[in-house]
C-alpha positions as CSV (number, residue, x, y, z in Angstrom):
1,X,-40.5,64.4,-96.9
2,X,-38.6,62.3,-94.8
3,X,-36.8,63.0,-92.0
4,X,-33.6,64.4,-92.0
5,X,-32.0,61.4,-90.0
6,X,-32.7,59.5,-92.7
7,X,-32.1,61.5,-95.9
8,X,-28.5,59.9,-95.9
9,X,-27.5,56.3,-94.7
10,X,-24.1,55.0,-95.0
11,X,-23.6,51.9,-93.8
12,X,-20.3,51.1,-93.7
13,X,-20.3,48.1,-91.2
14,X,-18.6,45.6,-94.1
15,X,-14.8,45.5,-93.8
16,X,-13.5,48.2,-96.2
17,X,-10.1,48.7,-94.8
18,X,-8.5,45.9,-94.7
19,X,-6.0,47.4,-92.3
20,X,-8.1,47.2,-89.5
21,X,-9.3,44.4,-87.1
22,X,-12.3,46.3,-86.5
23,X,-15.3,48.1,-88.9
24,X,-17.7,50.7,-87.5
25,X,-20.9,51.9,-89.0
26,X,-21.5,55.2,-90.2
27,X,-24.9,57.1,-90.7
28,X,-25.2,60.3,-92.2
29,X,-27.9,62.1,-90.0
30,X,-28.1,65.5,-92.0
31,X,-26.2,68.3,-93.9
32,X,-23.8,68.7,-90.9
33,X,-24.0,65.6,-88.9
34,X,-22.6,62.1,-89.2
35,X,-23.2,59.3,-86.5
36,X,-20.3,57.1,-85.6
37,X,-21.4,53.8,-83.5
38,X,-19.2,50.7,-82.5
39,X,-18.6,48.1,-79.6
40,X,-15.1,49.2,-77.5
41,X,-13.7,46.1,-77.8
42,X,-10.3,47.1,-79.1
43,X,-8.3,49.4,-77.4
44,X,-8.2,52.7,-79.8
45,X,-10.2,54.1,-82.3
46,X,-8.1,55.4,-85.0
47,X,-8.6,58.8,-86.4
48,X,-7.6,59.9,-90.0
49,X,-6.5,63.7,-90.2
50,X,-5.8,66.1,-93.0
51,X,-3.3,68.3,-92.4
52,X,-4.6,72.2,-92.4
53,X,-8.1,70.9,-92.6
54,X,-11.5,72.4,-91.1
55,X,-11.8,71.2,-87.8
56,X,-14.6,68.5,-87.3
57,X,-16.5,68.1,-83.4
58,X,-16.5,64.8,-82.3
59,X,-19.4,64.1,-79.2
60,X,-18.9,60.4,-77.8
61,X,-20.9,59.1,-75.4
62,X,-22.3,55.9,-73.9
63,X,-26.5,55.6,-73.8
64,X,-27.3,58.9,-73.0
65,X,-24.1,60.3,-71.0
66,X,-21.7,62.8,-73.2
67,X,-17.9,61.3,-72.1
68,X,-15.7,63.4,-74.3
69,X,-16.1,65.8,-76.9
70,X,-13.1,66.7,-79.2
71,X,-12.3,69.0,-82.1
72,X,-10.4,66.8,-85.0
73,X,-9.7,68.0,-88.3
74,X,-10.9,64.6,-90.0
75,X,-9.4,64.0,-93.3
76,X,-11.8,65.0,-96.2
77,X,-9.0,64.8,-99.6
78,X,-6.2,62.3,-97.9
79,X,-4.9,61.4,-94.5
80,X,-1.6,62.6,-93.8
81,X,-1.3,60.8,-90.6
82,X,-3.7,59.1,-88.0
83,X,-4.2,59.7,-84.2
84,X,-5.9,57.6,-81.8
85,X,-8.9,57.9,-79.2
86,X,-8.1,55.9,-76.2
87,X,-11.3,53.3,-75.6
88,X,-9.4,51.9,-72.9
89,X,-11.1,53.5,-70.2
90,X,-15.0,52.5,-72.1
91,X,-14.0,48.4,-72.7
92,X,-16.9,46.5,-74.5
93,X,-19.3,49.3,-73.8
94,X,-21.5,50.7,-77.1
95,X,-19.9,53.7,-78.0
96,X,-21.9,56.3,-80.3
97,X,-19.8,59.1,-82.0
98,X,-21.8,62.6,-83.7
99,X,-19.5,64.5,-85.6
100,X,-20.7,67.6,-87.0
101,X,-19.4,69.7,-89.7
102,X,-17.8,66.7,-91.9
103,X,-18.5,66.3,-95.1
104,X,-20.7,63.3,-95.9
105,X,-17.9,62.5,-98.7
106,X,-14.9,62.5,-96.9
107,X,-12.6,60.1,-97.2
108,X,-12.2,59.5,-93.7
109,X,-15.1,57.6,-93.2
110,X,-13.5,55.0,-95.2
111,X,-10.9,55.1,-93.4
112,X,-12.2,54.9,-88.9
113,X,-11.0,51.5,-87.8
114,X,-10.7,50.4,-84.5
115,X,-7.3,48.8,-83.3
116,X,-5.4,47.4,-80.4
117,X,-2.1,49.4,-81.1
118,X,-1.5,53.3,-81.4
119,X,-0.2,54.5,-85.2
120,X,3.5,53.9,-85.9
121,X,4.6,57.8,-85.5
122,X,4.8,59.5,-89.5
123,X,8.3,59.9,-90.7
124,X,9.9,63.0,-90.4
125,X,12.6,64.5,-91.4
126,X,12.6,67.2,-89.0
127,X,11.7,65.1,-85.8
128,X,14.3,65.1,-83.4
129,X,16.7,62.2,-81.9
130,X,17.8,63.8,-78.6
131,X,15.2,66.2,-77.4
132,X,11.8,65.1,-76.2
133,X,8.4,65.5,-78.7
134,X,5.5,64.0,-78.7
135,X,4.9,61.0,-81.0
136,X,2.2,62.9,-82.7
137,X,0.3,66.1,-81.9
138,X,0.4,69.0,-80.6
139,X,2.7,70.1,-77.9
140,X,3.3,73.6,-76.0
141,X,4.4,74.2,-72.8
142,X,6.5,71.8,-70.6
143,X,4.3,71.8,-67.2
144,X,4.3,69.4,-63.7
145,X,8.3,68.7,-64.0
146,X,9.1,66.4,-60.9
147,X,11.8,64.2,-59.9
148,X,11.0,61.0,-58.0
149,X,13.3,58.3,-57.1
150,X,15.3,58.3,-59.9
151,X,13.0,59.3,-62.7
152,X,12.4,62.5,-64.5
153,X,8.5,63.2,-64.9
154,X,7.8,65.7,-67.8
155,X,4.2,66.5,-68.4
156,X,3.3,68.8,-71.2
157,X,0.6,70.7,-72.6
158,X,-0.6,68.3,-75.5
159,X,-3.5,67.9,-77.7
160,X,-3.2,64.6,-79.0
161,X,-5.8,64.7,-82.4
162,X,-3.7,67.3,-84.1
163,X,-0.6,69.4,-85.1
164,X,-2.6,72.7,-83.9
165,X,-3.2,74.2,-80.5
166,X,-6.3,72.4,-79.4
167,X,-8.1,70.4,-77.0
168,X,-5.8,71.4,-74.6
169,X,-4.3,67.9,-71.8
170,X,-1.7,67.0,-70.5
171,X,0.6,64.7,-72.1
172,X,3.0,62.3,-69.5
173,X,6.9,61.1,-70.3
174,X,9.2,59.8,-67.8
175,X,13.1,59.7,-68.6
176,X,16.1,58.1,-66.5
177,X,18.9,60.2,-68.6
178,X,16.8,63.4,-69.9
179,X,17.9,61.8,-73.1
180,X,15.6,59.2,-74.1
181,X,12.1,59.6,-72.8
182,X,9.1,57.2,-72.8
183,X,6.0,58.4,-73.7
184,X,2.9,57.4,-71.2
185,X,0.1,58.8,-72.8
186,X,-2.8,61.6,-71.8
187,X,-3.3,61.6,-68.5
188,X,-5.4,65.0,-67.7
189,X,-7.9,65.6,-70.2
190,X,-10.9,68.7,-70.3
191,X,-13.6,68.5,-67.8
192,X,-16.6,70.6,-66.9
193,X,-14.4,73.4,-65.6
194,X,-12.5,73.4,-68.8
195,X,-9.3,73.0,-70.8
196,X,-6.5,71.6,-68.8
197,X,-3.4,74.6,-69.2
198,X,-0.1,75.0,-67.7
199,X,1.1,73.8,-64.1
200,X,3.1,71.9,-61.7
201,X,3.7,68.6,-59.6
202,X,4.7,68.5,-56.0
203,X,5.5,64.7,-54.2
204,X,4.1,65.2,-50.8
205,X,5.9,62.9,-48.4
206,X,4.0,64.3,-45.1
207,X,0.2,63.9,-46.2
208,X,0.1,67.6,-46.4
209,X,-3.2,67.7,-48.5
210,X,-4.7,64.4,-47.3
211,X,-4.3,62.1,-50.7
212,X,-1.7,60.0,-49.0
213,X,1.5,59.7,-48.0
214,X,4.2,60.5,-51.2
215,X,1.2,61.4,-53.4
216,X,1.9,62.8,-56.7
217,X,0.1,66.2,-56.8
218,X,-0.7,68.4,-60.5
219,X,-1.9,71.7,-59.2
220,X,-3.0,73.5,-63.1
221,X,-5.1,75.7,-64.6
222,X,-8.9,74.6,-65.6
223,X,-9.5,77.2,-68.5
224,X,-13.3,77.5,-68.6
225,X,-15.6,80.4,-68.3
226,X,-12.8,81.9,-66.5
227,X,-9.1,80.8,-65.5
228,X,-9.2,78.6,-62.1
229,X,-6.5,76.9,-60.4
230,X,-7.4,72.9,-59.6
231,X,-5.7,69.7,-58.3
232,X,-5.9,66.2,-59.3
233,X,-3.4,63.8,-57.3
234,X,-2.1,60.3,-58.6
235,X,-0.9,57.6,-55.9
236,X,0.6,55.0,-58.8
237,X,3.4,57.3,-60.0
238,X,2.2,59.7,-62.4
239,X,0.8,57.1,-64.6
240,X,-3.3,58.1,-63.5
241,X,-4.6,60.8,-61.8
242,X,-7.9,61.6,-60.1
243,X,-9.4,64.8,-59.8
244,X,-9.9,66.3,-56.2
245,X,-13.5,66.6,-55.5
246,X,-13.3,70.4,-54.2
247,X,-12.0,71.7,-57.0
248,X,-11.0,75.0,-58.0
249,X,-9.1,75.3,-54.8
250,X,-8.1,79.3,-56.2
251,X,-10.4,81.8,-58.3
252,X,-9.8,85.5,-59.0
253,X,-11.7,87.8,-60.9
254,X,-8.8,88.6,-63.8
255,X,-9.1,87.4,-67.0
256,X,-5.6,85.9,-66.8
257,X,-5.1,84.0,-64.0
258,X,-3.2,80.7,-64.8
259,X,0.6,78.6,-64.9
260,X,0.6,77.7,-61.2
261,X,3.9,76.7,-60.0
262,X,4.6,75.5,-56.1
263,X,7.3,74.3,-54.2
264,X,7.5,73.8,-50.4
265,X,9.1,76.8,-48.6
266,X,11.2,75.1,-45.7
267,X,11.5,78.5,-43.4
268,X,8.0,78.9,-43.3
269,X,6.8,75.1,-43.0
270,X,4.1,76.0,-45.9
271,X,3.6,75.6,-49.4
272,X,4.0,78.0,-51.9
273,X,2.2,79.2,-55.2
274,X,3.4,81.9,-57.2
275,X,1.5,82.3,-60.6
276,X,0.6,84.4,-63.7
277,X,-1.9,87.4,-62.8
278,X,-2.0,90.0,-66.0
279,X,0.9,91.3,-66.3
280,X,2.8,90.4,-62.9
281,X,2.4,87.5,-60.6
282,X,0.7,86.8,-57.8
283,X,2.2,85.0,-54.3
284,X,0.4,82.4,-52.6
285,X,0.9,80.3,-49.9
286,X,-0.9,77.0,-48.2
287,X,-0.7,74.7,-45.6
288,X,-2.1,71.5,-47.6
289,X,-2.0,72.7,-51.0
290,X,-6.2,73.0,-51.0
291,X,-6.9,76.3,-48.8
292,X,-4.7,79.5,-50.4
293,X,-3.8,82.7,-48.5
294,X,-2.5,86.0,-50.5
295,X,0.4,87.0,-49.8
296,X,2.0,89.4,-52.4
297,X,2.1,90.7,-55.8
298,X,5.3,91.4,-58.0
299,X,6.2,92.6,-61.2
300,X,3.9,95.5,-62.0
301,X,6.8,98.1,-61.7
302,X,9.7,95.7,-63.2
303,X,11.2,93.8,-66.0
304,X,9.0,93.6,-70.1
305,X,5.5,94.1,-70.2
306,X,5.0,93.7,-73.5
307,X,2.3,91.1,-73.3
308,X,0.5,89.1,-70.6
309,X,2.7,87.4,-68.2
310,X,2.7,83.7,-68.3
311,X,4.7,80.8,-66.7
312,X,6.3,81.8,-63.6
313,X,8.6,79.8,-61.5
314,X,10.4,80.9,-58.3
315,X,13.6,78.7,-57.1
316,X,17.1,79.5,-54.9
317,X,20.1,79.3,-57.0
318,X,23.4,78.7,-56.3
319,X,26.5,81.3,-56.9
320,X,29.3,80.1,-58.7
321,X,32.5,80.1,-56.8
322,X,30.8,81.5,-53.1
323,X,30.1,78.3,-51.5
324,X,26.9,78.6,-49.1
325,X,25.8,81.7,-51.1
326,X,22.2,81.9,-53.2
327,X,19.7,83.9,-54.2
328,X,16.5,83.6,-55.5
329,X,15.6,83.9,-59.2
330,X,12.0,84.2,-61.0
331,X,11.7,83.4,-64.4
332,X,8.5,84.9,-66.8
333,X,7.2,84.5,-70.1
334,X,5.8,86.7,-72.0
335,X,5.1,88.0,-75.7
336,X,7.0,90.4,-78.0
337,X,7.1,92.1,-80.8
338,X,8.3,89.6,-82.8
339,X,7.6,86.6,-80.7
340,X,8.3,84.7,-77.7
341,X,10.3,84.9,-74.8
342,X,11.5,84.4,-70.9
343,X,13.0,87.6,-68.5
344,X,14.5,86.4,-65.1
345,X,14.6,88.4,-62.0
346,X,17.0,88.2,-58.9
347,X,16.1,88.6,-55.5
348,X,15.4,87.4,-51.8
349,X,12.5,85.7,-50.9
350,X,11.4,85.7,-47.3
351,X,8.7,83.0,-48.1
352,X,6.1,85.9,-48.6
353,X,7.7,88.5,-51.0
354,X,9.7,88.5,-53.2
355,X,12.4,91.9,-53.3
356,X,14.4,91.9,-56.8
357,X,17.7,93.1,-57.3
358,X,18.2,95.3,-60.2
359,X,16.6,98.5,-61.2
360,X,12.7,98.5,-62.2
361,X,13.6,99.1,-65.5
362,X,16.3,96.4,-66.5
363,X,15.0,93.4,-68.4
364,X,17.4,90.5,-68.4
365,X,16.8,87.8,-71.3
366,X,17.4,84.1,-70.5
367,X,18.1,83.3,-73.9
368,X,18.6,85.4,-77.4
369,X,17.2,83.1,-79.7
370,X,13.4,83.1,-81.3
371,X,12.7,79.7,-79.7
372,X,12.9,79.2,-75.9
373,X,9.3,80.0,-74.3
374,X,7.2,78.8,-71.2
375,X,10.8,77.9,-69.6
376,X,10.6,76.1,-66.1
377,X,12.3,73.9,-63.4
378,X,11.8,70.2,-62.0
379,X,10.7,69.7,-58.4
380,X,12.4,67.5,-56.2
381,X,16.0,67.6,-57.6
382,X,18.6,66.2,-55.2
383,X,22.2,67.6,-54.9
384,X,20.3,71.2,-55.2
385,X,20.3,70.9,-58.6
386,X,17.9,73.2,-60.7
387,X,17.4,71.9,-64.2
388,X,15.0,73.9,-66.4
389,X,13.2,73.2,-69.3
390,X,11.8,75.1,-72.2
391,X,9.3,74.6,-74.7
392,X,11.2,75.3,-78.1
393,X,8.6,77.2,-80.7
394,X,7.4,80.7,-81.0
395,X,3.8,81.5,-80.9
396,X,4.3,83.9,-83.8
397,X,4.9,80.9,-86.5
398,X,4.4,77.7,-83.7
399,X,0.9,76.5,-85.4
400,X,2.8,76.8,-89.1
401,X,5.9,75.1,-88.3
402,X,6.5,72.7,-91.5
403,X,6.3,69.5,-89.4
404,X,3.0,67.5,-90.2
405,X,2.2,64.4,-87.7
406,X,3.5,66.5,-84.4
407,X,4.5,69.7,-83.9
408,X,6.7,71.2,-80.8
409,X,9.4,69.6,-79.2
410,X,11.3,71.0,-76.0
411,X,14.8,72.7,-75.5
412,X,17.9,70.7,-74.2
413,X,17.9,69.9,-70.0
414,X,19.6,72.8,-68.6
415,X,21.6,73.0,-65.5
416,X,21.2,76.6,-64.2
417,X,23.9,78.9,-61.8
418,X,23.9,82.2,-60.8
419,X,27.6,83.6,-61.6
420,X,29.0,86.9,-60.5
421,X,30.2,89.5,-63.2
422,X,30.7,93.4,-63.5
423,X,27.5,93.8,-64.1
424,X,25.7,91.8,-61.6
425,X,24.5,88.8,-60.8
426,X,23.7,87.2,-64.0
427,X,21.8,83.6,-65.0
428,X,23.9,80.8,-66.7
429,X,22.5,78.1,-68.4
430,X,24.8,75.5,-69.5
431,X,23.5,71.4,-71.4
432,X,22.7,69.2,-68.4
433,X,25.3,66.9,-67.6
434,X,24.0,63.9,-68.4
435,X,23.5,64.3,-71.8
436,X,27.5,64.3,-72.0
437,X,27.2,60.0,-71.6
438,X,24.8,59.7,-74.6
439,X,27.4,61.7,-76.8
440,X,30.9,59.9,-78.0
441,X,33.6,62.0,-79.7
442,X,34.1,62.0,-83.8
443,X,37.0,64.0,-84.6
444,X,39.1,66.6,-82.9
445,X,41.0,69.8,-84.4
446,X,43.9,71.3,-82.5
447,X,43.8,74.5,-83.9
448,X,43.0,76.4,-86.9
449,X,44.2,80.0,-88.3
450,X,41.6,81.6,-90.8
451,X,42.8,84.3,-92.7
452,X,39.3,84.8,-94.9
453,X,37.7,82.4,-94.7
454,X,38.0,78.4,-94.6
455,X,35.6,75.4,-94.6
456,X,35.7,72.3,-92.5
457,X,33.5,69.2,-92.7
458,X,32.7,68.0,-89.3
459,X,31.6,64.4,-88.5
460,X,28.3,64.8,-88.0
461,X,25.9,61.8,-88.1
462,X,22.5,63.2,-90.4
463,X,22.7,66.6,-89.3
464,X,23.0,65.8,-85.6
465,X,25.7,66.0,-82.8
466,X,27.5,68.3,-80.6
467,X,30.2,71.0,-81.5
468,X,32.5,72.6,-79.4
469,X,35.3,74.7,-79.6
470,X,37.1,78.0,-79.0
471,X,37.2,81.1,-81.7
472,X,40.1,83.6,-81.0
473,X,39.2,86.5,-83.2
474,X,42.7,88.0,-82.3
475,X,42.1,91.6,-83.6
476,X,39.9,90.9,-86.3
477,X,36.5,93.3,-86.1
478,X,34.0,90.5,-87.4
479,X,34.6,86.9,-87.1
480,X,32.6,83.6,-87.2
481,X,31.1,80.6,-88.7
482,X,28.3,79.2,-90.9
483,X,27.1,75.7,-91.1
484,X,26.0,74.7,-94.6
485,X,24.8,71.8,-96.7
486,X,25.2,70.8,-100.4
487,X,22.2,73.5,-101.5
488,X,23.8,76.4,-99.9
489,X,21.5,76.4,-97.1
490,X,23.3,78.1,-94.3
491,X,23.4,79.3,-90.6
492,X,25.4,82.4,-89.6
493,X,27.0,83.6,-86.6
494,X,28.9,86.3,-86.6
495,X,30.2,88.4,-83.9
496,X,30.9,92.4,-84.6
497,X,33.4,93.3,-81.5
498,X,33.1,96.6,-81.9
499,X,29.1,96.3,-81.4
500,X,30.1,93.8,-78.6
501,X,27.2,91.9,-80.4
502,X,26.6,88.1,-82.3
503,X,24.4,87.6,-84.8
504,X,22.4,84.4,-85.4
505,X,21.2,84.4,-89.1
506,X,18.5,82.0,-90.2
507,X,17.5,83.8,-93.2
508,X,19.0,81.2,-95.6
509,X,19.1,78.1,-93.1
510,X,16.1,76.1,-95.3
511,X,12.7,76.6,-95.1
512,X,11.1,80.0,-93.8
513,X,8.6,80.3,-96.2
514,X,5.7,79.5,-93.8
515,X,5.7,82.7,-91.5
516,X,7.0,86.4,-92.2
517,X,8.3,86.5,-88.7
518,X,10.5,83.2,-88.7
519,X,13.8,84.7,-90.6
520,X,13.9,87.9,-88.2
521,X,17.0,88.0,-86.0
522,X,18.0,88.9,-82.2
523,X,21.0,90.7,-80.8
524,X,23.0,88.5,-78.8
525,X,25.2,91.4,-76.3
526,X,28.9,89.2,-76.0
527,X,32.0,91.2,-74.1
528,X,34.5,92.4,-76.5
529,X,37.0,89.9,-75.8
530,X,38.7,88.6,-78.4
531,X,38.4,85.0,-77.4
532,X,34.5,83.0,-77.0
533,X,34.0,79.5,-75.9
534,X,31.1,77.9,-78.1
535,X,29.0,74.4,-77.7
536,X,27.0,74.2,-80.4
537,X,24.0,71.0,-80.1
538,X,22.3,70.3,-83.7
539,X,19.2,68.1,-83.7
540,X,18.1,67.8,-87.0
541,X,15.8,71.4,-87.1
542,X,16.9,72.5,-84.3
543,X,20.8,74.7,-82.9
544,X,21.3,75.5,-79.8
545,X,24.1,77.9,-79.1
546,X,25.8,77.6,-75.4
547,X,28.7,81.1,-75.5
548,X,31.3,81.4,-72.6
549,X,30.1,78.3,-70.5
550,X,26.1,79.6,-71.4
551,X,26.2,83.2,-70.0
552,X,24.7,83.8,-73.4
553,X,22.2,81.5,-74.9
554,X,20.7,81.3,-78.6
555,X,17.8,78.9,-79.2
556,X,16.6,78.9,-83.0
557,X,14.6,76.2,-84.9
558,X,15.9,75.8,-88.4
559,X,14.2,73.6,-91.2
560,X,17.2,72.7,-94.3
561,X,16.4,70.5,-97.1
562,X,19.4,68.7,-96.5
563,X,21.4,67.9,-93.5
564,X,24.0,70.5,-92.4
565,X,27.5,68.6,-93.0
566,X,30.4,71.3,-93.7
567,X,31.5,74.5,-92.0
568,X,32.5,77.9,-93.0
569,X,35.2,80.0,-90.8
570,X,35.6,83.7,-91.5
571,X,37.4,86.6,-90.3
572,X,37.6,90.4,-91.3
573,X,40.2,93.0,-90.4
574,X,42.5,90.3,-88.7
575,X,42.9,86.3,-88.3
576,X,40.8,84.3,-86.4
577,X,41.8,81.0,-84.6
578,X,40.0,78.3,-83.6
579,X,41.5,76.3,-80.9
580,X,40.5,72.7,-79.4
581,X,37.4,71.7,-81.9
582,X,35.6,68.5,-80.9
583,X,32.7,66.9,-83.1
584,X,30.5,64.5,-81.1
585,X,27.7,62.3,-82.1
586,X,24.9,60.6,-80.6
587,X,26.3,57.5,-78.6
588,X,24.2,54.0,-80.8
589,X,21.3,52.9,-79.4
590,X,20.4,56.5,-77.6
591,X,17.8,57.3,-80.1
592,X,15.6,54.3,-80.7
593,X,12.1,55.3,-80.9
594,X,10.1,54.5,-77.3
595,X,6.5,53.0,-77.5
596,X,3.4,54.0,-76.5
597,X,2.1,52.0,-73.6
């Protein structure tokens, strides 16, 4: 009998696809293992995946030293799209590669090249043209938003060899507009202590922490044996990061302990960490972001608890109308019943606690549709701005979504304000400004009377632009619109005044087949006014519903098999009206396709 590392040999070293510029050799070691080996002298490795296959483990290393180990669901039947393994960092070394549980007669050993470019990203229909996603891979929540010297830097919880939650990093993307963003690769990836999760960047222009003047700081979660928060600082702009050597800087015995997110309290001269604990959230602060003092705990008596906490953020915000007057708001994640969502909270915050506004039993919803999770701010803003961003999926149906090459992408930019109403403060989230220079106007509609019903046909530009206009129901008990396509594939919103509620209805909008929970439909509570202000931004599979300058928000992903291109008006039990409707299109040139660098 031989041994087992020799039962199979497949030597694939000649050139068998003649895509690539580069062969490697393949052994088959046993029943679960395969051996990979090549010479890094190209820049990536490309990896063929099946879509909704097994995972395979990946082990690389260099002589006897393990540098990354990776979960890959390799293509055994066909390769729906290819990902690649950065050998950048390993130049002309000898690389060997174990993978275990592959099948010796996959086709993707066929198909390993090495190459000096990254895969042209798979077409999709549903991929977006004005809101950020990854090229390919995985993508969850938004993490380590900070604004330096003109740039936005969005970092994002990313696995880059697969559509699945897995091999948690960070993915980095920088963006001058918050319209078209350039993707700059991984630039956190697991270590010893564990996965990389959720967290935050700070600029630190005083040295506080000791990596250098104006260092870029990540302060995130290593998800190991247990949940620990870590640093890593980067003195070249975001684009590489180091680990600090001390790390964690923060431990606790809970079993959820993670989404760091600090800011630097100017009353107090210190920095500040609040982050998820359980089900509430846990106050920190710190003089150089390494050593952490407790300060207080929130949330145990207030707001949802259906599910662990997760997220946090902690800002001032502005009052619309009363100049010089703020408060502070906390936003929260958290699961549901059916899903996915974020509560807010309004308060003071002396710099150590933080004392909430409203009753311990109100919840306040910052949006109403099934798709806005994990939502947070950018550091750094000037003009006291607070832009947030959300991650736009819903764990219930996120890994099933029917993209293939990537899936998640995030919500629109929002600017955020506090405004003033009967029933308190409440949080308005309206499209961030800029994005109103990368849109041009299509058509405009005075006004409209709708008796029953009427249809429309926008000029949209492949199931993309910007609505906006004005819906007077002027009596009527239920008015509102649908936007349809040629295969009856529709989107409802209705408003029932004598609810005071709107209805978003997906249940027909395309594609819902892959999850029991995607068609399912939230309550959106609207005054009983007759008359509703509505920007309405359509990105392909995604609508995103702005009502009465965004006092009310509704963030659903929708999947037709066509492009929505008409639109159906209806009113019962009086006319409707509507007043002052604008179509608007993505400006040329906005959405060309950014390379990986």
């Amino acid at each position: 009998m031989k041994p087992l590392f020799v039962l199979w040999t497949l030597c694939l070293s000649v050139f068998f696809a003649p895509a690539c510029d580069r062969a490697v050799e393949v052994h088959r070691l046993n029943n679960r293992e395969t051996s990979v080996s090549f010479t890094a002298d190209r820049d990536f490795l490309w990896l063929p995946v099946e879509d909704g296959a097994p995972n395979a483990i990946l082990s690389f290393s260099i002589g006897d030293r393990t540098i990354r180990n990776i979960r890959v669901a390799l293509a055994r039947e066909r390769a729906d799209y290819t990902v690649p393994f950065d050998l950048r960092p390993y130049r002309d070394r000898e690389i060997v590669c174990r993978v275990s549980d592959c099948p010796y007669d996959a086709v993707c050993w066929e198909l390993l090249c090495l190459r000096d470019q990254v895969p042209e990203p798979a077409e999709d229909p549903y991929r977006p043209l004005f809101h950020h996603a990854p090229s390919y891979g995985w993508m969850n929540d938004p993490n380590g938003m900070v604004y330096e010297n003109g740039t936005y830097h969005l970092f994002y919880q990313y696995n880059p060899y697969g559509n699945r939650w897995e091999n948690m990093s960070w993915g980095h993307a920088v963006s001058r507009d918050l319209v078209n963003w350039e993707e700059c690769g991984v630039v956190l990836e697991p270590d010893s202590l564990g996965a990389v999760f959720s967290g935050c960047c700070v600029l630190d222009p005083d040295n506080t922490a000791g990596f250098g003047k104006d260092a870029m700081i990540a302060i995130y979660t290593a998800a190991g044996a247990r949940q620990t928060q870590c640093l890593a600082y980067s003195v070249d702009g975001g684009k590489t990061f180091s680990r600090y050597a001390g790390n964690p800087v923060l431990t606790s015995e809970r079993a959820d302990f993670r989404d760091p997110k600090v800011f630097y309290h100017d009353r107090t001269g210190r920095w500040v960490m609040i982050l998820a604990a359980g089900q509430a959230l846990d106050i920190y602060s710190s003089p150089d972001l390494r050593t952490w003092h407790f300060e207080s705990r929130f949330g145990e008596a207030y707001g949802a608890h259906d599910g662990v906490w997760e997220c946090p953020d902690l800002f001032p915000l502005g009052v619309m109308g009363e100049p010089g007057h703020s408060r502070w708001v906390i936003l929260c994640s958290l699961g549901v019943e059916d899903g996915s969502r974020v509560q807010y909270f309004v308060g003071d915050f002396d710099g150590k606690t933080f004392t909430p506004e409203q009753a311990p039993s109100t919840v306040n919803w910052m949006d109403f549709g099934r798709d806005h999770y994990a939502t947070v701010s950018w550091n750094g803003l000037p003009e006291g701005r607070r832009i947030a961003l959300g991650w736009m999926n819903n764990w219930k149906y996120a890994n099933e979504v029917p993209s293939v090459a990537y899936r998640g992408c995030n919500t629109l930019p929002r600017d955020l304000a506090l405004k003033r109403t009967d029933d308190g403060l409440v949080l308005v989230a309206a499209p961030a400004r800029e994005l109103e220079e990368a849109f041009v106007t299509t058509s405009v509609l005075p006004e409209l009377s709708v008796a029953a019903e009427q249809n429309i046909t926008p000029e949209l530009t492949a199931g993309t632009g910007r609505i906006e206009m004005e819906l007077d129901g002027d009596g009527a008990e239920v008015f509102g619109f649908k936007l349809f396509n040629c295969r009856g594939e529709y989107v409802d919103v209705c408003i029932n005044r004598v609810e005071g509620m709107m209805y978003v209805d997906r249940s027909h909008a395309g594609r819902s087949d892959f999850s029991p929970y995607f068609a399912t439909t939230r309550p959106v509570p609207l005054s009983r006014s007759e008359v509703h202000s509505f920007s309405l931004w359509l990105d392909r599979a995604s609508l995103e519903i702005f009502v009465d300058g965004g006092e009310a928000t509704v963030t659903n992903l929708i999947y037709p098999t066509e492009p929505y291109d008409r639109m159906n008006f209806y009113a019962k039990g009086g006319l409707m009206y509507v007043r002052n409707l604008k179509t608007s299109v993505l400006k040329t040139g906005n959405n060309d396709d950014e390379k990986y660098e």
